[in-house]
Backbone as JSON, one array per atom type, in Angstrom:
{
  "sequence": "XXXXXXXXXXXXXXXXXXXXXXXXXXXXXXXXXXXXXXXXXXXXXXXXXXXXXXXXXXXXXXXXXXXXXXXXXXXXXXXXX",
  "N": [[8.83, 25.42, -0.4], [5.74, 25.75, -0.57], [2.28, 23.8, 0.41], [-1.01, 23.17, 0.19], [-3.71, 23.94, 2.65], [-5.58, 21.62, 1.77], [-3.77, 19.77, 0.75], [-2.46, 18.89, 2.61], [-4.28, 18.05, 4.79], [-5.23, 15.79, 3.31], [-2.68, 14.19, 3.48], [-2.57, 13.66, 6.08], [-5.19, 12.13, 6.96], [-4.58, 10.45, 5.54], [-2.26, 9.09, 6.62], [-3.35, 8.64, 9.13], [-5.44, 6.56, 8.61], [-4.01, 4.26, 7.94], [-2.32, 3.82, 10.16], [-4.7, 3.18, 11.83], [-5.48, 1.32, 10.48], [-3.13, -0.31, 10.51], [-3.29, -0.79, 13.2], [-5.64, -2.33, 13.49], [-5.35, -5.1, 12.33], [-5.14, -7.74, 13.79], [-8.04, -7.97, 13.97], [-8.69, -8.13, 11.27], [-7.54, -9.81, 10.04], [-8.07, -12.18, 10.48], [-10.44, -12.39, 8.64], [-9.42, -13.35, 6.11], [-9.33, -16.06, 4.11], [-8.36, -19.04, 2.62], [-9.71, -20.2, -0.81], [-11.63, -22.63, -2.6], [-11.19, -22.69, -5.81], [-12.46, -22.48, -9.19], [-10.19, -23.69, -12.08], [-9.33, -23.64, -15.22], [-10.5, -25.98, -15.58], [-10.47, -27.58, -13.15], [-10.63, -28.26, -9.59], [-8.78, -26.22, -7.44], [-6.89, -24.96, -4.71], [-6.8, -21.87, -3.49], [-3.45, -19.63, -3.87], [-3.02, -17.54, -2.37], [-4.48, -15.43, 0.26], [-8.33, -14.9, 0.98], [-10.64, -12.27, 1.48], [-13.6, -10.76, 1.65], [-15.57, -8.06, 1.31], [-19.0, -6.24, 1.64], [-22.04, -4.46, 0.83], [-24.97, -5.35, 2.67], [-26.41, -8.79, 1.98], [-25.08, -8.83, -0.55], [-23.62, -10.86, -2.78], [-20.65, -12.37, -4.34], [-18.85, -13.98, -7.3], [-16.61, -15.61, -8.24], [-14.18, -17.4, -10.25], [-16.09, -19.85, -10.09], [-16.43, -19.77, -7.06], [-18.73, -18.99, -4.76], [-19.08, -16.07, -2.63], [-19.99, -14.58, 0.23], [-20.2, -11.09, 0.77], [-18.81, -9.72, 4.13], [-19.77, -7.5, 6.68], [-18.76, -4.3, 6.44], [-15.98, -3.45, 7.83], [-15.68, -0.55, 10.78], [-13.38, 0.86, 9.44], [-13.5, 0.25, 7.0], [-15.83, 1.56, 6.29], [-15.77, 4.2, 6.9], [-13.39, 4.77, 5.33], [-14.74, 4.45, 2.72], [-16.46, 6.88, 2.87]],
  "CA": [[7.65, 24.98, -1.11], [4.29, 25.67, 0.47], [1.96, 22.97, 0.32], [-1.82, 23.56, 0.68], [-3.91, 22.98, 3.54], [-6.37, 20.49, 1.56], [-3.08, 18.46, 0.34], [-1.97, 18.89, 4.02], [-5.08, 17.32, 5.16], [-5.29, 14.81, 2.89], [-1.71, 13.05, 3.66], [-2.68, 13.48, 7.66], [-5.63, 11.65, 6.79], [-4.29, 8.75, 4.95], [-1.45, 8.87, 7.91], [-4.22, 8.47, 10.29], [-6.24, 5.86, 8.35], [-2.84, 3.3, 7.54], [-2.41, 3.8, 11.89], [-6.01, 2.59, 12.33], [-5.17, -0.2, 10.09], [-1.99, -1.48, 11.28], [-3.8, -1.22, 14.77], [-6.98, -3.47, 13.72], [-4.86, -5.92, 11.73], [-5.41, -8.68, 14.53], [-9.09, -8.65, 13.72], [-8.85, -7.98, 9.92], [-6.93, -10.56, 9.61], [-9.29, -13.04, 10.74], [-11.55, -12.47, 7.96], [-8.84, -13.92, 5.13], [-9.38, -17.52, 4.24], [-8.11, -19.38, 1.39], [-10.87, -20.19, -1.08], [-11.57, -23.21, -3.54], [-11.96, -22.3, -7.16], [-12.26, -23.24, -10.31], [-9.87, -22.95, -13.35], [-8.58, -24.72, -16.33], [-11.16, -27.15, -15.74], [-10.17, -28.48, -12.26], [-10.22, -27.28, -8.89], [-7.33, -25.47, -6.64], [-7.38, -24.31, -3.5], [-5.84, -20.22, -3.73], [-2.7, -19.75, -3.3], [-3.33, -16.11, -1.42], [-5.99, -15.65, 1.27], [-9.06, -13.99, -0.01], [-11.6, -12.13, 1.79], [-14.68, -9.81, 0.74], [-16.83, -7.38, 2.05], [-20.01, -5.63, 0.69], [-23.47, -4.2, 0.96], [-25.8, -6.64, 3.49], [-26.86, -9.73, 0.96], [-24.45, -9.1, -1.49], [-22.64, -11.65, -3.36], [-19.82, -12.6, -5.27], [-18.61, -15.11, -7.45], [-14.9, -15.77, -8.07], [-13.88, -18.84, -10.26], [-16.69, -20.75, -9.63], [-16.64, -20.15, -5.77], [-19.44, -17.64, -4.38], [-19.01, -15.85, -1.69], [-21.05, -13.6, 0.69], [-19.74, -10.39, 1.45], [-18.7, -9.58, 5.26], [-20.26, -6.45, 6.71], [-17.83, -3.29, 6.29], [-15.63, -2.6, 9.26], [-15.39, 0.81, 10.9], [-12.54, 1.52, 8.64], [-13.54, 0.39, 5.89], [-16.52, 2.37, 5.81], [-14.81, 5.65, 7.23], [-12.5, 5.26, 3.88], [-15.41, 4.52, 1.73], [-17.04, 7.67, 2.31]],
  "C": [[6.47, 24.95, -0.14], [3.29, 24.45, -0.19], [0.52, 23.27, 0.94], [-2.88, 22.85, 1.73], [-4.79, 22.05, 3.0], [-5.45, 19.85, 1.24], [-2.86, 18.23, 1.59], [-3.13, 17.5, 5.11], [-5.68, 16.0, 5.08], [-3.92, 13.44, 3.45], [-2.3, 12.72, 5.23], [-3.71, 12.46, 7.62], [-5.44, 10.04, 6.69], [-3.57, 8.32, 6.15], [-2.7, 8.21, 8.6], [-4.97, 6.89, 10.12], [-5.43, 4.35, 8.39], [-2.89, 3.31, 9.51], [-3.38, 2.77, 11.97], [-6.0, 1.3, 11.59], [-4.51, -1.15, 10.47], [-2.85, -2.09, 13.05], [-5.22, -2.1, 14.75], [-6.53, -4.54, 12.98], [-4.98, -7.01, 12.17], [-6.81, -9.38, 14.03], [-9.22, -8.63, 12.35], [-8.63, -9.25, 9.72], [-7.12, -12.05, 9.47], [-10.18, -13.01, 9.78], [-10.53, -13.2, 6.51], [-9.03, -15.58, 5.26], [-8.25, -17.77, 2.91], [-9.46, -20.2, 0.84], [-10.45, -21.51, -1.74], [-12.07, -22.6, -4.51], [-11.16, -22.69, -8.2], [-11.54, -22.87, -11.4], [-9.12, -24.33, -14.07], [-8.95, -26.06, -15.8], [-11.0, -28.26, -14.06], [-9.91, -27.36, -10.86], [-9.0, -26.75, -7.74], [-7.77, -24.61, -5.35], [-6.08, -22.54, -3.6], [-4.72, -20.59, -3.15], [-2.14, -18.32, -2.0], [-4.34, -16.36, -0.63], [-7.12, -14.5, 0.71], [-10.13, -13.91, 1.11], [-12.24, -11.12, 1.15], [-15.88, -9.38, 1.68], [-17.59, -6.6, 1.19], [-21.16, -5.56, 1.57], [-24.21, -5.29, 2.04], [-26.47, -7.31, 1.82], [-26.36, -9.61, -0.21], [-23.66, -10.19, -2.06], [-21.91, -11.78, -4.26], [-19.41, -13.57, -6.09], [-17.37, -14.71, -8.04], [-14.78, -17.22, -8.44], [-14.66, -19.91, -10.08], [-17.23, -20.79, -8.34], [-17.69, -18.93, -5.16], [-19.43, -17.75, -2.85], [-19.47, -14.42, -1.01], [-20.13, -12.53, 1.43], [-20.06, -9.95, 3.27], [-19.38, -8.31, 5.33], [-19.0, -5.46, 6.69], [-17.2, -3.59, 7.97], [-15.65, -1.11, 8.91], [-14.49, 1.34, 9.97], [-12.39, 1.53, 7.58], [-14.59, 2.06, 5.6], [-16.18, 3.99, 5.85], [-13.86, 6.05, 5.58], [-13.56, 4.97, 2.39], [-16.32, 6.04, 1.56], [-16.52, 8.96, 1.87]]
}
């Protein structure tokens, strides 16, 4: 089965990009909190860690709780474009 070189390029890619992840995971990982927010009338602190990145001065809201997106990392933005 031949396999062409733009699919070829594409898996090496993702390969490459999952690498660069596992290997910045130290500082990623630093940006997860757990949030307060609001539901069914009362509030809860998450039971996942939640972080968010975006645009400069973007914001979000989530449940009640708003929160200001981080600036992209390198890897994000590399896989956003």
């Amino acid at each position: 089965m031949l396999i062409s070189n733009e699919r070829l390029f594409g898996q090496i890619m993702i390969l490459i990009l999952i690498s660069e992840c596992i290997n910045y995971y130290p500082k990623f990982a630093s940006d997860f909190e757990y949030k307060r927010i609001f539901v069914f009338g009362k509030w809860n602190i998450t039971k996942m860690m939640i972080f968010s990145y975006g645009d400069e001065g973007t914001k979000y809201t989530y449940s009640g709780t708003e929160m200001v997106g981080k600036e992209y990392t390198e890897i994000i933005k590399e896989i956003k474009m």
